[in-house]
C-alpha positions as CSV (number, residue, x, y, z in Angstrom):
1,X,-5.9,-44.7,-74.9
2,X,-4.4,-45.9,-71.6
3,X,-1.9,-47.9,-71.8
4,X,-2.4,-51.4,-69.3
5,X,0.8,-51.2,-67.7
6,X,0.8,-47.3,-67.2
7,X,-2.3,-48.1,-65.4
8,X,-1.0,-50.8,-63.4
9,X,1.9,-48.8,-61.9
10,X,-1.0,-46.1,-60.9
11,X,-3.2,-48.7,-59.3
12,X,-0.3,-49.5,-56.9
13,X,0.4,-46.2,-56.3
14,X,-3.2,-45.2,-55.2
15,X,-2.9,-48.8,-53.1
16,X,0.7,-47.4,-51.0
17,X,-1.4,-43.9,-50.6
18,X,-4.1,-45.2,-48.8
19,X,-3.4,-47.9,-47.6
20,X,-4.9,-48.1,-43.5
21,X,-7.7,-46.3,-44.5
22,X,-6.4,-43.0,-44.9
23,X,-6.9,-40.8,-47.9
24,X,-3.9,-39.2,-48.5
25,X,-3.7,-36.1,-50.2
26,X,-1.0,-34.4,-52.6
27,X,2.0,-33.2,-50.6
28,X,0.6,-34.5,-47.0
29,X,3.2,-35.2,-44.9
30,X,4.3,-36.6,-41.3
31,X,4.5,-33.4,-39.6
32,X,1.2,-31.5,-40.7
33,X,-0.8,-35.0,-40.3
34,X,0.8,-35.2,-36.7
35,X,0.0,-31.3,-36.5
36,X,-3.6,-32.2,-37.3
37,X,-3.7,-35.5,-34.6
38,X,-4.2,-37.5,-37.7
39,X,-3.0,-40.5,-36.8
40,X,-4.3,-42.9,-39.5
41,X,-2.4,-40.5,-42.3
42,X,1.0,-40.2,-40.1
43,X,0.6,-44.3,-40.1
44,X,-0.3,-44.4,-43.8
45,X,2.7,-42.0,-44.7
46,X,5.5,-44.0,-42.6
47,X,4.0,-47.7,-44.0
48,X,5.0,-45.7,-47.3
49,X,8.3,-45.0,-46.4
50,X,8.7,-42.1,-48.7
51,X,9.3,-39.4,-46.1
52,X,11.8,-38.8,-43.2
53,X,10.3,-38.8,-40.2
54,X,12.1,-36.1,-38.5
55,X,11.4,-33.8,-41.6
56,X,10.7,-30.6,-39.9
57,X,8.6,-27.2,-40.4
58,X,10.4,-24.0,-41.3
59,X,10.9,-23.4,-37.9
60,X,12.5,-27.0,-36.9
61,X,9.2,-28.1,-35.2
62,X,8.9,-31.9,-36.1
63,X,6.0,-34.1,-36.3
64,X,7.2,-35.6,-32.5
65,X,7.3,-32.2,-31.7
66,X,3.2,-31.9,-32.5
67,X,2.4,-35.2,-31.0
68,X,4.3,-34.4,-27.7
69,X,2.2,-31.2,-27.8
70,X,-1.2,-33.0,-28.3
71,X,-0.6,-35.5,-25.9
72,X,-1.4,-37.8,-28.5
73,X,0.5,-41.2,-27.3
74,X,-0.5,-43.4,-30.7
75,X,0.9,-40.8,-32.5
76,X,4.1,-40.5,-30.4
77,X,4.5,-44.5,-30.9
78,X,4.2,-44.6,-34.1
79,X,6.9,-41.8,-34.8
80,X,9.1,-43.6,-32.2
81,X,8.9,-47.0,-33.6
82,X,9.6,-45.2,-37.4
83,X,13.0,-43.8,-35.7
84,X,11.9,-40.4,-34.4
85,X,15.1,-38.5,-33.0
86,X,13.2,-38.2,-29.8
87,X,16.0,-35.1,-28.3
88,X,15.4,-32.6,-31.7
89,X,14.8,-29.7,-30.8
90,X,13.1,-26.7,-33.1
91,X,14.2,-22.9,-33.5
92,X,13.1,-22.2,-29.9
93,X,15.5,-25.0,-27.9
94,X,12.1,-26.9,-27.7
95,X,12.1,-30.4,-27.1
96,X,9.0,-33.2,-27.5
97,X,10.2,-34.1,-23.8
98,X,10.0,-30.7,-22.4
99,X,5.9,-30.0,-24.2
100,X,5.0,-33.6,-22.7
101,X,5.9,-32.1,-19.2
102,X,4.2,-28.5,-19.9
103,X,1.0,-31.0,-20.5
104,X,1.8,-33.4,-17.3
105,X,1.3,-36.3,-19.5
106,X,2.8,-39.3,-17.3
107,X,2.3,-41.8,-20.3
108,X,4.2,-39.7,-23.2
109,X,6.9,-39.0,-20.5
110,X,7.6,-42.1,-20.0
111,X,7.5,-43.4,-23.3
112,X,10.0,-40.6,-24.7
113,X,12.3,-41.5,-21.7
114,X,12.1,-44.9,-22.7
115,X,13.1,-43.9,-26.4
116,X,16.1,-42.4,-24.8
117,X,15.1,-38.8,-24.4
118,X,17.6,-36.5,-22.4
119,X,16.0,-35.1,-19.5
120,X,18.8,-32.7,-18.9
121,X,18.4,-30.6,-22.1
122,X,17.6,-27.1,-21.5
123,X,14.3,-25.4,-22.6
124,X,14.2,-21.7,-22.3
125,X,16.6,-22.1,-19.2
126,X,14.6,-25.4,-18.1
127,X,15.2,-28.5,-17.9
128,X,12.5,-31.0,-18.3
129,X,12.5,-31.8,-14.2
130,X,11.8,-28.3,-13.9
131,X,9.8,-27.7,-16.0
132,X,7.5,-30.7,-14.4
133,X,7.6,-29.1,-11.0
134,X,6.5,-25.9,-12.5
135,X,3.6,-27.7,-14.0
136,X,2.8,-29.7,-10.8
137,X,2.9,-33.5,-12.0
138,X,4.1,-36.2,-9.1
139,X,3.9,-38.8,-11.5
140,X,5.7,-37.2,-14.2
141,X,8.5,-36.1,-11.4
142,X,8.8,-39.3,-10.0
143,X,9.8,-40.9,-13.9
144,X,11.9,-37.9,-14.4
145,X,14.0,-38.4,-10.7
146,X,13.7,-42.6,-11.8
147,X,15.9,-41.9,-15.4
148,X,18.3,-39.7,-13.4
149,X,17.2,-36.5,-13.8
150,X,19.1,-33.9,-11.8
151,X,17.9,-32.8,-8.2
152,X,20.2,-30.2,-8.0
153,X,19.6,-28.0,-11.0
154,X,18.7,-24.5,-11.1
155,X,17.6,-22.0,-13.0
156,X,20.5,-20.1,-14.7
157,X,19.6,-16.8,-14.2
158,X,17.2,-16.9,-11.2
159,X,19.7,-19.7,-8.9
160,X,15.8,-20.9,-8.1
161,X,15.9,-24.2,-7.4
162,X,13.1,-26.9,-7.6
163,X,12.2,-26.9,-4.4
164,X,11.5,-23.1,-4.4
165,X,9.9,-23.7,-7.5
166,X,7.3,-26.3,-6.3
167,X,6.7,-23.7,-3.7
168,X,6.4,-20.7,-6.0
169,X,3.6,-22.5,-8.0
170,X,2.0,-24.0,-4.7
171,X,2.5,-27.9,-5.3
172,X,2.6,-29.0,-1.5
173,X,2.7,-32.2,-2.8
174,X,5.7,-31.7,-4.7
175,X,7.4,-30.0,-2.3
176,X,6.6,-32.8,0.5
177,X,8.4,-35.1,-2.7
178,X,11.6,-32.7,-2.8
179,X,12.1,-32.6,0.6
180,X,11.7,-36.5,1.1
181,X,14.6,-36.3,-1.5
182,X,16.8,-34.3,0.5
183,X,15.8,-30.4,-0.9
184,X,18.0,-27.9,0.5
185,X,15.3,-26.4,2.5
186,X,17.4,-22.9,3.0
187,X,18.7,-22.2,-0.3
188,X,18.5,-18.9,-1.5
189,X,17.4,-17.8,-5.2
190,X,19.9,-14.4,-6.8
191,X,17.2,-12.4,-5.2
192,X,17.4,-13.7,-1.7
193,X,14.6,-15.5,-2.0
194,X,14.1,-18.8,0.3
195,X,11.1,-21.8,-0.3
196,X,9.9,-20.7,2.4
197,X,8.9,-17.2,1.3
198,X,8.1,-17.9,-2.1
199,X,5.3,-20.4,-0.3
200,X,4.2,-17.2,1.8
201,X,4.4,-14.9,-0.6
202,X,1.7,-17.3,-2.5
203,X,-0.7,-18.0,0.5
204,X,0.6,-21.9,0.0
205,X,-0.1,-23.1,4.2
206,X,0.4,-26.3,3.6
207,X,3.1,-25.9,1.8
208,X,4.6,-23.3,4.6
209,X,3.8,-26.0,7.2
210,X,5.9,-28.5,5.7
211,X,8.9,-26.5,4.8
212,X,8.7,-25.1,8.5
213,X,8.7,-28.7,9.4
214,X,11.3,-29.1,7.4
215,X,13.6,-26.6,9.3
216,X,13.0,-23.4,7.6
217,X,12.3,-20.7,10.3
218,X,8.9,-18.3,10.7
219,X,11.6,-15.1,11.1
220,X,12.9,-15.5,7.6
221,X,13.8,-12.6,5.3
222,X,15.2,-10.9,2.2
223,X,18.2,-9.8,2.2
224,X,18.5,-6.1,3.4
225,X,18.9,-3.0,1.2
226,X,21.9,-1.7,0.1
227,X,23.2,1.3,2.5
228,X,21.8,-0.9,5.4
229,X,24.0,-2.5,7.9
230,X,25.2,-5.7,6.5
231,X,23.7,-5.2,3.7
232,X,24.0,-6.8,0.2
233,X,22.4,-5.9,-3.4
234,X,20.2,-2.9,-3.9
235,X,16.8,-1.9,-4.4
236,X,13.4,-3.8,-4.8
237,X,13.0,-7.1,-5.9
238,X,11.9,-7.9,-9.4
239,X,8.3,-8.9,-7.9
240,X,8.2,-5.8,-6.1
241,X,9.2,-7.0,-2.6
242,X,11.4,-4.8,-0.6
243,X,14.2,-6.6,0.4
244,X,14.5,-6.5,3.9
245,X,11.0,-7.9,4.2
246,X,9.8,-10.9,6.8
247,X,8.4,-13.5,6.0
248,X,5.1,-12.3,8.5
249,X,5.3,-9.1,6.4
250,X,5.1,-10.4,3.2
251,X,2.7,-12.5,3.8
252,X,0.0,-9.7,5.5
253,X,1.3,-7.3,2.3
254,X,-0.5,-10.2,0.3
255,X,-3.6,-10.4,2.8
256,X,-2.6,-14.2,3.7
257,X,-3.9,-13.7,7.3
258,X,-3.9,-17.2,8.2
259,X,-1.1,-17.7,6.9
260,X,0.4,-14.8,9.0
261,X,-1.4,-16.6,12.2
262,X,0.2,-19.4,11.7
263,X,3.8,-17.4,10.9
264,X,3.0,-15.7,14.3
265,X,2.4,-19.1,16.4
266,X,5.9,-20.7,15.0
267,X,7.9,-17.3,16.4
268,X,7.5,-14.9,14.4
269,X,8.8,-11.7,15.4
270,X,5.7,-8.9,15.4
271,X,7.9,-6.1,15.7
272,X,11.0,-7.3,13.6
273,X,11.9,-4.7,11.6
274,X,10.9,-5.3,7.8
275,X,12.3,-2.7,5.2
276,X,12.0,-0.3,8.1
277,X,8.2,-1.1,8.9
278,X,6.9,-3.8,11.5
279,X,3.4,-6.6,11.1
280,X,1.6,-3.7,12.1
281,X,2.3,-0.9,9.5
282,X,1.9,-3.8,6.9
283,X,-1.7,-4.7,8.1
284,X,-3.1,-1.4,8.3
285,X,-1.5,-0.2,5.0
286,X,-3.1,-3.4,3.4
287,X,-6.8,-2.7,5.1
288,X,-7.2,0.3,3.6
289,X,-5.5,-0.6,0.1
290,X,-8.6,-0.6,-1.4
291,X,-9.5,3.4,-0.8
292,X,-6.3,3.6,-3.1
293,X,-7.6,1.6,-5.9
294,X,-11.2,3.4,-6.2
295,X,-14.1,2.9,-4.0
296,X,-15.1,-0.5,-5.9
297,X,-12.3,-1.9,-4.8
298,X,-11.7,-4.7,-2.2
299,X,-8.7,-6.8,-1.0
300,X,-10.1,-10.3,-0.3
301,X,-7.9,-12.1,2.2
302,X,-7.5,-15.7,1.7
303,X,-7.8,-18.2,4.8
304,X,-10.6,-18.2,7.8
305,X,-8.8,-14.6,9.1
306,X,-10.2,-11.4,7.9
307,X,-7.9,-8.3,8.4
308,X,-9.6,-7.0,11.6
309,X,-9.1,-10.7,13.0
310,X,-5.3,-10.5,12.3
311,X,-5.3,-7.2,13.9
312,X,-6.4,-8.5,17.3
313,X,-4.0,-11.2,17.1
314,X,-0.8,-8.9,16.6
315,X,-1.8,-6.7,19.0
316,X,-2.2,-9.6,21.6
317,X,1.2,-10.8,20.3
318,X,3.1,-7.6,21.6
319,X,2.8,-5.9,18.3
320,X,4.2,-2.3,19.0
321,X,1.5,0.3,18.2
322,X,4.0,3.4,18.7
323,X,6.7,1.9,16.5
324,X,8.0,4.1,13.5
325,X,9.0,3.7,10.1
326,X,13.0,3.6,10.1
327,X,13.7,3.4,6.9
328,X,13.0,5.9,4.0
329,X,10.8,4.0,2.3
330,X,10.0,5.8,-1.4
331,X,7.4,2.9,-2.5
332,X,6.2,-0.7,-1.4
333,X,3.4,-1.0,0.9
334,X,3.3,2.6,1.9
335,X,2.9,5.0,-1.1
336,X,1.0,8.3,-2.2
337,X,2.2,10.6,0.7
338,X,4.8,12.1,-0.4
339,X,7.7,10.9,-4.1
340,X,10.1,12.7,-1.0
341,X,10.8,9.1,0.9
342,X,12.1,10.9,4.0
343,X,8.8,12.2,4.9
344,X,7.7,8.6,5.9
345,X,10.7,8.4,8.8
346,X,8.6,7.9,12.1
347,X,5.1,6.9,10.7
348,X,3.3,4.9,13.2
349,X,0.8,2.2,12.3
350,X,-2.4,4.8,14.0
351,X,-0.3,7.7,11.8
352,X,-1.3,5.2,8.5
353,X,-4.8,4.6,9.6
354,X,-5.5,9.0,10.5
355,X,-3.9,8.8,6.5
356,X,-6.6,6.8,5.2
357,X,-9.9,7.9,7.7
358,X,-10.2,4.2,9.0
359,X,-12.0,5.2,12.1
360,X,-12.2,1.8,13.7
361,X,-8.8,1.0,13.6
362,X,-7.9,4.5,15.2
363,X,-10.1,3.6,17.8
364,X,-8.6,-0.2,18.4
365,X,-5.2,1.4,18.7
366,X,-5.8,3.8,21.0
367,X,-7.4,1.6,23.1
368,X,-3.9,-0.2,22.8
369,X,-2.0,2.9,24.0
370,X,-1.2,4.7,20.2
371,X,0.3,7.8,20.5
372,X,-2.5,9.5,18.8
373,X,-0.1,12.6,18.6
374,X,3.1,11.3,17.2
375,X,4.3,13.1,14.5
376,X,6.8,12.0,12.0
377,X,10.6,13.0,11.4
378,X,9.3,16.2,9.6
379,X,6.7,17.2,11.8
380,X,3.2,16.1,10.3
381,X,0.8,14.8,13.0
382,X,-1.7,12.6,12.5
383,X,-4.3,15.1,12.7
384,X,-2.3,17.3,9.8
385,X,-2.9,14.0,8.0
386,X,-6.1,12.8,8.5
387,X,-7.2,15.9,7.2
388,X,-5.4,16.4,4.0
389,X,-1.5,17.1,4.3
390,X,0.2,14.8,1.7
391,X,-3.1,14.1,-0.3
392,X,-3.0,12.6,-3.5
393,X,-5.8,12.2,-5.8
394,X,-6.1,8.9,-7.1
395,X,-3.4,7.9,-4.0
396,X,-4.9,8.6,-0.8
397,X,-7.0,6.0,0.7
398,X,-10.8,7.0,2.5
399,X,-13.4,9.7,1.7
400,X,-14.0,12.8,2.9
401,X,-16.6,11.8,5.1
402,X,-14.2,9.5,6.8
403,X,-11.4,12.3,7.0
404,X,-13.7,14.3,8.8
405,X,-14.4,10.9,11.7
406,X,-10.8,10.9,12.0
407,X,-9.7,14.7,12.1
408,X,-13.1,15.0,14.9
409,X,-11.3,12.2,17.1
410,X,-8.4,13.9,17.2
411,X,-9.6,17.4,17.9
412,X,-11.8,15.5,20.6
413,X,-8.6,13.9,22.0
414,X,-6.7,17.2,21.9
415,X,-4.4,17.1,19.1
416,X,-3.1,20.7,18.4
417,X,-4.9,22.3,15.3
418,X,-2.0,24.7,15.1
419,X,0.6,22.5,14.8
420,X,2.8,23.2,12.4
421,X,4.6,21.0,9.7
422,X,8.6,21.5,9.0
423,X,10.3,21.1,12.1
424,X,13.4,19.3,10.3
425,X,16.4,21.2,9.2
426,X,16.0,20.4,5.7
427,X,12.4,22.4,5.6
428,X,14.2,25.9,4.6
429,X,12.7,28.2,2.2
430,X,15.1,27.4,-0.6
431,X,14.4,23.6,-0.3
432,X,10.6,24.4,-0.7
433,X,10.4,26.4,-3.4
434,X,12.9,24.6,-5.4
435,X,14.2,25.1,-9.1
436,X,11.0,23.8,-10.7
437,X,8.5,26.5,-10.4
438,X,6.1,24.2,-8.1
439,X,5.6,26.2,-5.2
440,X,5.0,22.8,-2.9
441,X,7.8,20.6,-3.3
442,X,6.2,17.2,-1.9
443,X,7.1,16.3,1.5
444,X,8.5,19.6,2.2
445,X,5.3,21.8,3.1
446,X,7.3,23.2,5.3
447,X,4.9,25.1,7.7
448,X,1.8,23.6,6.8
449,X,-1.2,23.1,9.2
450,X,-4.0,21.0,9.2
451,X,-6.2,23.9,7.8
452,X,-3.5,24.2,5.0
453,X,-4.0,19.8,4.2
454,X,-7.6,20.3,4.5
455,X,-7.8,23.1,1.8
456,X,-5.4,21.1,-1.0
457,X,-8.1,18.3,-0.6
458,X,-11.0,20.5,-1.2
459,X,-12.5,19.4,2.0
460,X,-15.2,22.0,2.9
461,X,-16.1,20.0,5.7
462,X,-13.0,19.3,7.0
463,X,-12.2,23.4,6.9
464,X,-15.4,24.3,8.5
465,X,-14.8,22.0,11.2
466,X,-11.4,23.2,11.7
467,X,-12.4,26.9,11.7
468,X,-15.1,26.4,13.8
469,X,-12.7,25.0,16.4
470,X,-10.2,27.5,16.3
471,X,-7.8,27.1,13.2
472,X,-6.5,30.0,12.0
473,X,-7.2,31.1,8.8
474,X,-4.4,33.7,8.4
475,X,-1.7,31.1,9.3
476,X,1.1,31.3,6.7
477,X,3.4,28.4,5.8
478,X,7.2,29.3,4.9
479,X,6.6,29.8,1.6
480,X,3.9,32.7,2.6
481,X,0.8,31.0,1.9
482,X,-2.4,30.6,3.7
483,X,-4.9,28.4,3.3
484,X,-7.1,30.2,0.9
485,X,-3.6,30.6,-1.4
486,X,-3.3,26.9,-1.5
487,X,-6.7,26.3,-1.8
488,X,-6.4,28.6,-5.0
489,X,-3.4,26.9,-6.7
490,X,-1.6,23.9,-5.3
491,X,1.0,22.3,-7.3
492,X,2.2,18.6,-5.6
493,X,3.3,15.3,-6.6
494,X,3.3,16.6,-10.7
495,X,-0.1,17.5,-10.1
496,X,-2.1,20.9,-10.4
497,X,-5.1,21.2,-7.5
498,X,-7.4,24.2,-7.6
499,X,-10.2,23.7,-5.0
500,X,-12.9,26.0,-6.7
501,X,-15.4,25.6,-3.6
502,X,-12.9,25.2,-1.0
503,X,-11.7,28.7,-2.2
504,X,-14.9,30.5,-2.1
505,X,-15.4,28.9,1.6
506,X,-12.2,30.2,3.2
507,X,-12.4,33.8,1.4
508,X,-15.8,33.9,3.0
509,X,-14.8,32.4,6.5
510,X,-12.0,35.5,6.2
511,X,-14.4,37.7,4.9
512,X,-16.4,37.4,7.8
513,X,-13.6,37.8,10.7
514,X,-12.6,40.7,8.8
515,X,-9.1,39.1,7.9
516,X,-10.2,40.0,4.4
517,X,-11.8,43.1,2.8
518,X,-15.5,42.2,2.1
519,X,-15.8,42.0,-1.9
C-alpha cells in the first residue's frame, strides 16, 4: 500500500514537471526542447530550476545556440532572462550572435547585443559584421555598426574587406551604407582584388555605379602576372581570373554586356591590354563559348545587351580588330588550341572567330578592316584554323558545317591554301617529335597545312573543298606526314584521332591523281 506522504512528495513533483502546460518527459532538457522550438518545455524546465541553462550537447552547441538558429525570439528571451552566456561558443567557434546574422534576424540581433553579446568574436574567420554583410541585412548592419562593431575588419586570410564583400554578394544597398561610412573604396583583397571588380565580376550595375561614384575607376585591374613588368604574385586567381585582367574584360568573360557598356562610357580602355588579350578577344571567345560546352549549350548574358550588341559598341569605341595576343596565355578565356601556351602569341580577335566557324562575326570584322590573313607567332592562319589545325574534340567551338562557311570565306578572300604552319625557330624536327612517342606534339605541327587540320578533324567536306581548290594532297609536314598519314593516326593534346572516312577520302582523291597506286 502507498504510503500518503510518499505520495505527496510525487504529486508535487508531477506539479514542478508540468507546470505551464508542458508535459515534460524523462531526461528532457533545455537544449533538445530549444532544439525542437519547444518553447513551453524550455519555460517549464527553467521555472524548475533543475538544469543549467548553458548545459551544452556533445559538441558545445547550447540551447541559445538552437534558438539563435531557429530565429525563435521567445525562446531566445527566455534563455536570456534564465542567464544564458549569450558569447558560448560550440566546437566549431560558433556563436548564437553570429547564426542570428546567417538568418538576418534584426529582432534576435538586437536582443543578443542587448544581453551583451560580442560582436567582435570570430566565426570561421568572421566576425558577426561580416558575416551580416555577407548575408545582406541593413537592419542588422546598422545595430551591429550602433554597438561598435568594427568597420575596418577583414578577413584573415582573404584581406577582403566589407565593402568588397557587400559587393561580392551584390548588396548595392549595403554597399551605398559602407561607403556613407567612409569604406575605403580602393582597397585591395591578397588577390588584388578591388570592390569594384568583385561588383563586375558579379554583373552587380548598381552596385558598379555607386562605387564608380564613389571614386573607383572603369580601367581597374588585377595585379599583373609574375614575369611581367612590374609585376607581383604569380599565376591565376583562386576564382580563375587571370591576373592582369580589366575590369571591361572581366566583366564581358562573365557575359555582363551592360555592364561592359556602361564600363566603356566611364573610360574604359577597349584595347588595354588584359593578361595579354584586349575587350575584343574576350567577347568573341565568350560568343562562341557555348560550341565548347556541347551543342545544348548557351551563355545567357545578363542586362538589355546581347553579345552581338556589345560587339558593335567596341568596335565603335576604337576596339582594335588586328590586335594580338601578347602574352602566352596556357588557359582562361582562350583554351583548347593548343596545352603549348606559346602557340596563342599573335591571335587576333577574327583569328578566334575562323577557330570557332562564327561566320557572322568574321564577316563584321572584316567589314572593320581584320586582317583576315594574319597568322600567329608560329605561323597558323586563320584559314589553317578554321579548318581544323589545333582541333580538339570536346574543345573546339562550331561544327563542321560552320568550319566549312569560314574556310569558303577565306579561300574566297584569297588566303593561301598552301601555307604552311612552323615558321618559328622553335618548330625543328626534334621539338616535334619529342621524347613521348606522340608524333604531333601540340602546338608544334610544325609544317602543317590547312589540308593537314582538315584531315585530324575528320572533315570530309572541309578536304573536298580544299582539294577541289587546289590543296595538295602530297604536301608533307616536317615530321614526313601527309594528310592521309594524319588522317590515319593523329596523336594530340593526350588524345588518339583516327578519321576512318577522312582516310578513305584522301587515299581515293590520291588514288585518282595517281599520287597513289590504285588498290
Amino acid at each position: 500500500m502507498m504510503r500518503p506522504g510518499w505520495f505527496g512528495a510525487l504529486s508535487m513533483l508531477v506539479f514542478l514537471l508540468t507546470a505551464g502546460g508542458a508535459a515534460v518527459q524523462p531526461g528532457e532538457s533545455v537544449v533538445a526542447a530549444a532544439r525542437a522550438g519547444d518553447s513551453a518545455t524550455v519555460r517549464t524546465l527553467l521555472d524548475a530550476g533543475r538544469m543549467d541553462v548553458d548545459t551544452p550537447e556533445p559538441d558545445g552547441t547550447t540551447a541559445l545556440h538552437w534558438a539563435a538558429h531557429r530565429d525563435d525570439p521567445a525562446i531566445v528571451e527566455l534563455l536570456i532572462g534564465a542567464g544564458a552566456d549569450v558569447n558560448l561558443t560550440n566546437d566549431y567557434g560558433v556563436t548564437p550572435l553570429s547564426l542570428a546574422c546567417t538568418n538576418r534576424s534584426a529582432e534576435v540581433v538586437a536582443r543578443l547585443l542587448d544581453a551583451g553579446a560580442d560582436p567582435e568574436v570570430r566565426t570561421e574567420g568572421e566576425t558577426a559584421l561580416m558575416t551580416a554583410v555577407r548575408t545582406g541585412s541593413v537592419d542588422v548592419v546598422e545595430l551591429l555598426i550602433a554597438h561598435g562593431a568594427d568597420l575596418a575588419a577583414t578577413e584573415l586570410a582573404s584581406g577582403q574587406t566589407l565593402l568588397m564583400t557587400a559587393a561580392a554578394e551584390m548588396h548595392p544597398s549595403l554597399v551605398r551604407l559602407l561607403l556613407a561610412r567612409g569604406a575605403d573604396v580602393r582597397a585591395r583583397s591578397v588577390v588584388g582584388f578591388t570592390p569594384l571588380l568583385f561588383a563586375v565580376r558579379g554583373g552587380d550595375l548598381e552596385s558598379v555605379r555607386l562605387l564608380i561614384g564613389a571614386g573607383a575607376s572603369a580601367n581597374e585591374r588585377l595585379p599583373a602576372p609574375r614575369g611581367a613588368p612590374g609585376a607581383a604574385g604569380a599565376g591565376d586567381d583562386d576564382d580563375g581570373s587571370p591576373r592582369g585582367t580589366t575590369a571591361l574584360v572581366l566583366a564581358i568573360g562573365n557575359a555582363h554586356y551592360e555592364l561592359a557598356q556602361y564600363l566603356l562610357e566611364q573610360g574604359a580602355e577597349p584595347n588595354a591590354d588584359s593578361a595579354g588579350q584586349t575587350a575584343l578577344h574576350a567577347l568573341v571567345s565568350t560568343m562562341n563559348w557555348e560550341g565548347l560546352m556541347g551543342p545544348d549549350a548557351e551563355v545567357t548574358g545578363t542586362g538589355r545587351l546581347d553579345a552581338r550588341d556589345l560587339l558593335a559598341v567596341l568596335l565603335a569605341a576604337g576596339a582594335d580588330v588586328n590586335a594580338g595576343l601578347t602574352q602566352a596565355l596556357g588557359g582562361g578565356i582562350i583554351t583548347g588550341f593548343s596545352v603549348e601556351p606559346q602557340a596563342m602569341l599573335g591571335v587576333t580577335a577574327f583569328w578566334q572567330a575562323a577557330r570557332a566557324g562564327d561566320i557572322r562575326t568574321m564577316r563584321v570584322l572584316a567589314e572593320h578592316g581584320a586582317d583576315v590573313h594574319h597568322a600567329t607567332q608560329r605561323g597558323t592562319t586563320p584559314l589553317m584554323v578554321a579548318a581544323g589545325v589545333g582541333f580538339t574534340d570536346g574543345a573546339t567551338p562550331g561544327s563542321e558545317a560552320d568550319a566549312l562557311q569560314a574556310v569558303r570565306f577565306l579561300v574566297d578572300r584569297g588566303a593561301d591554301i598552301h601555307h604552311r604552319q612552323g615558321t618559328d625557330p622553335d618548330c625543328t624536327p626534334r621539338n616535334y617529335t619529342g621524347g613521348g612517342g606522340s608524333r604531333n606534339l601540340p602546338g608544334l605541327v610544325c609544317g602543317w597545312t590547312a589540308l593537314h587540320g582538315a584531315a585530324v578533324r575528320g572533315a570530309d567536306t572541309i578536304v573536298q573543298f580544299l582539294v577541289d581548290r587546289g590543296a595538295r594532297l602530297d604536301v608533307r609536314d616536317k615530321a614526313g606526314q601527309t594528310p592521309l598519314e594524319v588522317a590515319e593516326f593523329t596523336s594530340l593534346n593526350a588524345t588518339s584521332y583516327v578519321r576512318e572516312s577522312t582516310a578513305r577520302l584522301l587515299r581515293r582523291l590520291m588514288i585518282e591523281r595517281n599520287l597513289l597506286p590504285a588498290q
